[in-house]
Each structure stands twice: as structure tokens, then as C-alpha cells.
C-alpha positions in Angstrom: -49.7 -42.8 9.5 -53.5 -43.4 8.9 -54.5 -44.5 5.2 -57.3 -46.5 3.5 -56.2 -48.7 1.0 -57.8 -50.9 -1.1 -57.6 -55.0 -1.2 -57.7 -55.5 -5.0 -55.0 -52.9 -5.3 -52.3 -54.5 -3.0 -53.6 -57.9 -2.7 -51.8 -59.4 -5.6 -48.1 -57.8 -4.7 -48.4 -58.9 -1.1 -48.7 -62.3 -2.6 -45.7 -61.8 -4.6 -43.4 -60.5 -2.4 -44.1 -63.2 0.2 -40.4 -64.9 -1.3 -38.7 -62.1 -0.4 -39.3 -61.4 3.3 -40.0 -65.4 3.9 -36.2 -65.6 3.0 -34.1 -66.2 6.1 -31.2 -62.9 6.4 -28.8 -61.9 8.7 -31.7 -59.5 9.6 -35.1 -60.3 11.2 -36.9 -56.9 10.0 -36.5 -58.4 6.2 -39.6 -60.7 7.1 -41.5 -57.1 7.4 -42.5 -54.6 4.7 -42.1 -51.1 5.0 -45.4 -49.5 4.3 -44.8 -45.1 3.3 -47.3 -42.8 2.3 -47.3 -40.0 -0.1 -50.0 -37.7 -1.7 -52.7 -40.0 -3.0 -50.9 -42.8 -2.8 -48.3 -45.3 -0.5 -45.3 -46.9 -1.7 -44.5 -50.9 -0.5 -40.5 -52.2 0.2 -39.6 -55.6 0.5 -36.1 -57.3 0.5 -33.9 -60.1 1.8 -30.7 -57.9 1.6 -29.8 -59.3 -2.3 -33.3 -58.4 -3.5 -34.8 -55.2 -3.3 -38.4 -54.2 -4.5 -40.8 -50.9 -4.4 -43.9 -50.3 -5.7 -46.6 -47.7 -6.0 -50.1 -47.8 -5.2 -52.9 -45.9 -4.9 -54.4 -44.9 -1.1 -56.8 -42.5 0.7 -53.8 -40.4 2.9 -55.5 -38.9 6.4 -52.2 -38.6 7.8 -48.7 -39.3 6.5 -46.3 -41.6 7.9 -44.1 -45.0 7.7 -44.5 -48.4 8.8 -42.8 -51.8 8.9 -45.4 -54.9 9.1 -44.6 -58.2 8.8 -45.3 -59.4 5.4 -47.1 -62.9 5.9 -49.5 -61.6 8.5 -50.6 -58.4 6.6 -51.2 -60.4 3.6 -53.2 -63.3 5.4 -55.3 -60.4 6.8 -55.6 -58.5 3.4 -56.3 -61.7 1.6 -59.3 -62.6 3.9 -60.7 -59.5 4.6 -64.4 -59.2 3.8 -64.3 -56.0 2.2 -62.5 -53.9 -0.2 -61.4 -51.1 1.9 -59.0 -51.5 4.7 -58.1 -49.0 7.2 -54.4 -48.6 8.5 -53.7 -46.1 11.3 -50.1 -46.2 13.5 -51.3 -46.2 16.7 -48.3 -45.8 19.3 -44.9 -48.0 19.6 -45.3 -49.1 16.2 -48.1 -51.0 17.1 -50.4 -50.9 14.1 -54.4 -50.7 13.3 -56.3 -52.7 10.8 -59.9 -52.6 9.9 -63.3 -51.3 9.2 -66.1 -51.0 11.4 -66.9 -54.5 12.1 -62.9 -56.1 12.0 -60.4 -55.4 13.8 -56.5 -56.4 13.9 -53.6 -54.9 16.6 -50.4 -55.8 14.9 -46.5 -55.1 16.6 -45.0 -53.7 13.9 -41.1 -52.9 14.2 -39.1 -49.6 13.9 -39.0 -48.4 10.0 -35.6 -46.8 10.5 -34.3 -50.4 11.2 -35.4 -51.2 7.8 -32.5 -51.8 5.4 -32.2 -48.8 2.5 -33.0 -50.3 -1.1 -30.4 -48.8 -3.3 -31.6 -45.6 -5.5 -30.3 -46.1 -9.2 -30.5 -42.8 -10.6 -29.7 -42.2 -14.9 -29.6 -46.2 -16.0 -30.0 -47.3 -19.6 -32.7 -48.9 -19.9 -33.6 -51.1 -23.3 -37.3 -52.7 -23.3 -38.1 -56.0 -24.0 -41.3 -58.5 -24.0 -42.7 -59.1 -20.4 -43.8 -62.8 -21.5 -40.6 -63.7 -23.5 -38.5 -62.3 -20.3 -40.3 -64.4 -18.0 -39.6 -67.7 -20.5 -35.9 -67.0 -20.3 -36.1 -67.1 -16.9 -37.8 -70.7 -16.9 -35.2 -71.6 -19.2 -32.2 -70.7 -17.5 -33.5 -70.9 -13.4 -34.3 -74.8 -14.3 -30.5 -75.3 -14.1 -29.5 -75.4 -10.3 -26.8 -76.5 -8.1 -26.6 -77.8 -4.5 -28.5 -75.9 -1.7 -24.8 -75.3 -0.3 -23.0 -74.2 -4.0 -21.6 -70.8 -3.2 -19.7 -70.6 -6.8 -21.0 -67.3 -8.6 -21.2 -69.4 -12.1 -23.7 -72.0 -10.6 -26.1 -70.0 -8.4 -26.2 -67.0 -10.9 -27.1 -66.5 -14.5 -25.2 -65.2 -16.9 -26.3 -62.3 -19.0 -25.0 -60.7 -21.8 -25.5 -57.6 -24.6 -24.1 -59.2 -27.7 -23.7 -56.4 -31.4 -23.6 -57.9 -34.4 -23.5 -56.0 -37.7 -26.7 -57.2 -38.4 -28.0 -58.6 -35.0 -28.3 -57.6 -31.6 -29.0 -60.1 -28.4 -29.9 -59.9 -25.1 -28.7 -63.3 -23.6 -28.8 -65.6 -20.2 -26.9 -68.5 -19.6 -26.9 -71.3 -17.1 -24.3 -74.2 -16.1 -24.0 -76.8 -13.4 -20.8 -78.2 -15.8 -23.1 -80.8 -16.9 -25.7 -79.2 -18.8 -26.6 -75.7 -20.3 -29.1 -73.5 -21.2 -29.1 -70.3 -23.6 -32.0 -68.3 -24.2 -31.9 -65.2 -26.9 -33.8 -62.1 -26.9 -33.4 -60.9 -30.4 -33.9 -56.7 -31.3 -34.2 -55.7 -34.5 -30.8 -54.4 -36.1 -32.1 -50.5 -36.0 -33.0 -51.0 -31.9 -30.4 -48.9 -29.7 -28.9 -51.5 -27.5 -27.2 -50.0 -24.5 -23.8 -51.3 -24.3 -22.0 -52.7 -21.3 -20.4 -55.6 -19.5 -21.4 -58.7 -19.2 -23.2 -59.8 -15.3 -24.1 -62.6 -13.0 -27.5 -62.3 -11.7 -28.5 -64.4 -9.0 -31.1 -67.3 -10.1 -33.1 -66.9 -7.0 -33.6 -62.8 -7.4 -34.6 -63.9 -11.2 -37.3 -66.4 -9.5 -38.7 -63.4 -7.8 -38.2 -61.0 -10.7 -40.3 -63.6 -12.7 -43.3 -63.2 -10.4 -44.3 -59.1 -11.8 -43.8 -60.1 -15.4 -47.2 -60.1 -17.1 -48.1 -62.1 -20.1 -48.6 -58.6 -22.2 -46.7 -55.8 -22.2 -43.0 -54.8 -21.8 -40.4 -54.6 -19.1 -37.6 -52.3 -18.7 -34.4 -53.9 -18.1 -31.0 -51.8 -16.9 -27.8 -52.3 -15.4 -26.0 -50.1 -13.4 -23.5 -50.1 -10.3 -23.5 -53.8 -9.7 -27.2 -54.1 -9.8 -29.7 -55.4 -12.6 -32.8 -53.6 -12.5 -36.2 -54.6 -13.5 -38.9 -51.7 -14.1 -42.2 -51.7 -14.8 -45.3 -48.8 -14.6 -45.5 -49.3 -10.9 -42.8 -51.5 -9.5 -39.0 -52.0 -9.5 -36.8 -54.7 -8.6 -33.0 -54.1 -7.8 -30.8 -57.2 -8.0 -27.6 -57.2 -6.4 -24.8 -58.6 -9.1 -23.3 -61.5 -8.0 -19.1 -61.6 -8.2 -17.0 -63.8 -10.4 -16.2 -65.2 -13.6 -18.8 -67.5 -16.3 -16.9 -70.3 -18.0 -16.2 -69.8 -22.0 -19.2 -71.8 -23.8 -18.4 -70.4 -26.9 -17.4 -74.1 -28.5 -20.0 -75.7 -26.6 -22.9 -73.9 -28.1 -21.5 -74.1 -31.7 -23.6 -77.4 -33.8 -20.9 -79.6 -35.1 -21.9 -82.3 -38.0 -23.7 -84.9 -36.4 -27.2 -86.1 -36.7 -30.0 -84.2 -36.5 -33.1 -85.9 -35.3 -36.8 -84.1 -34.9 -38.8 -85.5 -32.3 -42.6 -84.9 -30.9 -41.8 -83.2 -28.2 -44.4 -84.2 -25.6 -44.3 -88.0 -26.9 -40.6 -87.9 -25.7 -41.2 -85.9 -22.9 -43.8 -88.8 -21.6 -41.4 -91.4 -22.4 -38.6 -90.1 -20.1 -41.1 -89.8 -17.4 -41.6 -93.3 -18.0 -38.5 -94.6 -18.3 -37.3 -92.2 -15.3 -39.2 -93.6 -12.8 -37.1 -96.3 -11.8 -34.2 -93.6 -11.2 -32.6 -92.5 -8.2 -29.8 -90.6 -6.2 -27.4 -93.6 -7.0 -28.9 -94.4 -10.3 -29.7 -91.2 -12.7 -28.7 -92.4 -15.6 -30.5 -94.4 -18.8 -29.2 -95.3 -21.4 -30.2 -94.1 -24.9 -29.8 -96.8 -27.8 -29.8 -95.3 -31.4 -29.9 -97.3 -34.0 -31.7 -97.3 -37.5 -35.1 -95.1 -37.4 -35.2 -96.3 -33.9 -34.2 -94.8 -30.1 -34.4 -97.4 -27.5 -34.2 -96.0 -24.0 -33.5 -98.6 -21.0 -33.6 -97.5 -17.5 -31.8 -100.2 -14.4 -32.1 -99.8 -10.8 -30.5 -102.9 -8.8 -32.5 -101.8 -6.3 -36.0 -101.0 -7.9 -35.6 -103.5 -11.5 -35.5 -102.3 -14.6 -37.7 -100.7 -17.7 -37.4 -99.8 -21.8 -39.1 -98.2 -24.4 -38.8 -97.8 -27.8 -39.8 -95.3 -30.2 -39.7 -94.5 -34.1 -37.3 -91.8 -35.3 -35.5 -90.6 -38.4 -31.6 -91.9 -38.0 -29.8 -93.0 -40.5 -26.4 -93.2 -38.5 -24.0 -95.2 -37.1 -25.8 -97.3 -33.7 -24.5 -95.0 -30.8 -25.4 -95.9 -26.9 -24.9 -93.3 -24.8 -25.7 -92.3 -21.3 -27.9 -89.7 -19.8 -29.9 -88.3 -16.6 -33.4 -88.1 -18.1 -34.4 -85.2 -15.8 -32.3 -82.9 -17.3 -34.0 -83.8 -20.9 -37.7 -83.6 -18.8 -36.6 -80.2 -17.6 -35.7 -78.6 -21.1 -38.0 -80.3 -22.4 -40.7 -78.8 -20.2 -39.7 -75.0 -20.6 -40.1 -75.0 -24.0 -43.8 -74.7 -26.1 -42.7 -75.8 -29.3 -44.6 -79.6 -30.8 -41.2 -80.6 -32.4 -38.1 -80.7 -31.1 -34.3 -81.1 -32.9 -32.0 -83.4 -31.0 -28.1 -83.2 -32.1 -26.4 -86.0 -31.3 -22.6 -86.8 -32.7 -21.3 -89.6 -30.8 -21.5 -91.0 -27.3 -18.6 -88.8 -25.9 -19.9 -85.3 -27.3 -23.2 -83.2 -25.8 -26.2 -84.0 -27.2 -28.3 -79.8 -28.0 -31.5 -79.9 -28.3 -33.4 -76.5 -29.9 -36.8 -75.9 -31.2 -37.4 -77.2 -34.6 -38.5 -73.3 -35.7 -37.6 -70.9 -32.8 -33.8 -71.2 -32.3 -33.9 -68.6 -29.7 -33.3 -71.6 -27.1 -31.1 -74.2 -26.7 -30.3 -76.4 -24.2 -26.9 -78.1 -24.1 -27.2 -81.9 -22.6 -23.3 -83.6 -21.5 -23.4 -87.7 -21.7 -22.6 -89.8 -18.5 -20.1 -92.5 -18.3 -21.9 -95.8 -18.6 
């Protein structure tokens, strides 16, 4: 192999891709790329045996060939070269050649047939949606996350669903650690043709990567077919293996009951449970939320650090209600989401407090109380 390639052209993706081969695997040639050339152009493989990606970009082909590099050195070199174009030539026993006239690198590369095959998904129905919405249910869903060493399918993966109404059709993710929620809502217009199908679990940390090629114009192709969710765009593809197992019924969960509806400023109460959760810790996670008439007192103890509260002014016209909660998990849905106001639902001190946008409903998140 023996191809000029250009910095600006592959720069950018060998960024990317650096959280798929710096994932440890059963294999050590997943910490390499495989590097192929074609006509006028060379393709680029990553994957850490869950994930798999490809993309296509344009080269100057001498002579044709394959190579697997490893990842975080090619792109330390690329990212530093001094110029645009950069010279790759296989030399002999997968050693490999980098350069220009006045730089030089030798690198060991490893043998491309021990690369693992990325799955070929031939005739998928694909249905388009938003690049930058996509990448926002992502940041809404992948916020929720179990222990390092959860193996359950329903806490590492996200849910995903094709819902057909009459006069609505979703795409939908969910995410659960049993004591919170999220649900984030793509919604088509009633004429789009929605392929139909079941119902997956996508691995959070495959979405994390997926998130990383989503631009903030544009569409993304999304399909799923033979246990894999694909992502496609001009360019690139990502193949997600599908996780296996069942997501717990949130039907009832998700539904508003009566209750009291309170609108908040979002980043005024986002600030204040920074505040208030500084004094928190592993043993002590909770605060304690007072509501009482046009007012929500929040008071935060820690035997071993002391204690804090705050107050702020709100529209409650209820029965006084203290209640329990971890403040992070308010911080986090708080932070996903761009609205200025926010809608708090809270019924009593036993039930989940939702919290949506106080326009867009296409997100809610889905708090559980502690036990004070």
C-alpha cells in the first residue's frame, strides 16, 4: 500500500474514533485501525468488538493495499504533522512509512487479516432523522448510568422504540437505573413512512461513540437490522451490536397524574442544587425538598461536612410536602435540557416527581423520592 492522504481530511475522525480502539477487548489489534485503499480514495475501520465503524475518504492511491496501525499513535502523528499531505507506504512485515520529505515515522503495524470483520448490513430500512436532535436524545438518555460492573441489559443499554399512532409516529429512547428515568421523543409527521419493527437495547457506551459523528446540521440515517442498530451518514457508518434482554414496563410511570404542577427557571434551580449539593456524599446523597406555600426550601446535612439551605419563590398552592431527593440526578436532567423554564410535577412525597420542558414535551425525565 502506498497513498497520500490528506490531514484535514482524516484528522477529525482519527480524533473520534480514539474511544473505540482505546477500549480494552478480548483482542489487542482493536487498539489498531485498519487502513484499505480503493480508487481515489481509502476506507478507515475501527471497533472494540460491540462497536464497529467505516468511513470513506478521499486519497492519492500509488499502489493498493491494507494496513492495521495503531490508532493513538497515527493520530498523534497526523495531528502534529506540519503539513497537509502525508505519505503512507507498507514497507515490509507490516512495518509502515509516514512522511514527507523532511519527517519521517517507522511504525509496527500488525497483520490486517487479524483484524476482526465489521458486520455487512445489506437491504435495512432506513428512516432519517435530525443529526442535532439525535445527538440531544443521546445526552438525555446516556446521563442515566449504572455501576462500572452492572452487566443487566436494561441498565447499561437504552431502550429504543418505533411507536404508530393514528395520528402520530415516535422514535423513542429510554433509560432506567430503577431510580430515575429518562424519555426522549423524536416526533415524524403523520404522512412519514416509519419502518416498522421491534423494539431494541442499544448499548449506552456504543450511543456515546455514535454521538461523536452527529453534526449540528443535517440528517442521519438510522436502521435496524439482525441484531444491530445502524447509524449512517454520507461518509461513515456505525454498527451497534444489540444488547440481549428485556426493558421494564414504564408505561404508568411516564403517565402525569393530578398533582401540582410548578414552573421553575431552570438555571436558577439548576444553581441552587449545585449549591445545596455540595455538602453531599457517597453516604449522604440526599436533600431534602420542603414545599410549602409559594415557597421550596431545600436543606442539605452531612454529619460529617455540616449542613446548608436555601430558599426560593415558587407558585404552590398545595398541601406542605417534604420529600427526599439526590440533587444530582435533578443537576443532570436539568443540564441536558435548553429550555429557560422548566415544569416540575410533584404529587406527594411517596410518588416520582417528572420534570418536562415548559413548551417542548419531547423530554421528560422521571425523578423517584428517597426515604428520609
Amino acid at each position: 500500500m502506498k497513498a497520500t492522504i490528506n490531514k484535514n481530511e482524516i484528522l477529525p475522525v482519527l480524533a473520534k474514533i480514539q474511544g473505540l480502539a482505546g477500549r480494552k477487548t478480548s483482542l489487542a489489534i482493536t487498539t489498531n485501525i485498519l487502513i484499505k485503499t480503493g480508487e481515489s480514495a481509502i476506507s478507515i475501520s475501527a471497533t472494540d468488538l460491540e462497536t464497529g465503524f467505516e468511513g470513506i475518504y478521499p486519497a492519492n492511491i500509488e499502489t493498493q493495499g491494507v494496513i492495521a496501525i495503531n490508532a493513538r499513535k497515527l493520530y498523534e502523528i497526523v495531528r502534529d504533522f506540519p503539513s497537509e499531505d502525508i505519505y503512507v507506504n507498507e514497507i515490509e512485515n507490516h512495518w509502515i512509512e509516514i512522511g514527507n520529505q523532511n519527517v519521517e515515522y517507522h511504525i509496527v503495524g500488525l497483520n490486517p487479516d487479524d483484524f476482526p470483520e465489521i458486520p455487512k448490513i445489506e437491504a435495512v430500512g432506513f428512516f432519517e432523522i435530525d443529526s442535532a436532535f439525535f445527538a440531544k436524545m443521546i445526552d438525555k438518555t446516556v446521563i442515566i448510568s449504572g455501576a462500572s460492573d452492572d452487566t443487566r441489559a436494561h441498565i447499561i443499554g437504552v431502550y429504543a422504540e418505533r411507536i404508530q399512532h393514528e395520528d402520530q409516529k415516535i422514535f423513542r429512547l429510554v433509560a432506567t437505573d430503577g431510580s430515575r428515568l429518562s424519555k426522549a421523543d423524536y416526533l415524524f409527521d403523520k404522512e412519514f413512512d416509519l419502518p416498522s419493527g421491534s423494539n431494541v437495547l442499544i448499548p449506552k457506551k456504543g450511543l456515546v461513540e455514535v454521538a461523536k459523528f452527529l453534526d449540528s446540521e443535517g440528517s442521519v440515517k438510522l436502521g435496524i437490522k439482525d441484531n444491530n442498530f445502524i447509524v449512517k451518514r454520507e461518509k461513515e457508518t456505525l454498527i451497534i451490536r444489540l444488547l440481549e434482554g428485556d426493558f421494564p414496563q414504564y408505561g404508568d410511570i411516564v403517565v402525569k397524574t393530578d398533582g401540582h404542577d410548578i414552573q421553575m427557571d431552570r438555571q436558577l434551580f439548576l444553581m441552587m442544587l449545585k449549591r445545596m449539593s455540595i455538602l453531599s456524599s457517597d453516604e449522604y446523597k440526599g436533600v431534602i425538598f420542603h414545599f410549602s406555600k409559594d415557597k421550596l426550601l431545600i436543606n442539605s446535612t452531612n454529619p460529617d461536612i455540616g449542613e446548608s439551605k436555601e430558599d426560593m419563590v415558587i407558585t404552590y398552592q398545595g398541601d406542605p410536602i417534604d420529600v427526599m431527593y439526590n440533587p444530582k440526578f435533578f443537576i443532570d436532567t436539568l443540564s441536558v435540557m435548553n429550555e429557560d423554564n422548566v415544569v416540575l410535577n410533584i404529587v406527594d412525597e411517596e410518588k416520582p416527581c417528572k420534570i418536562e420542558g415548559e413548551k417542548n414535551k419531547t423530554y421528560l425525565s422521571v425523578i423517584m423520592p428517597m426515604r428520609i
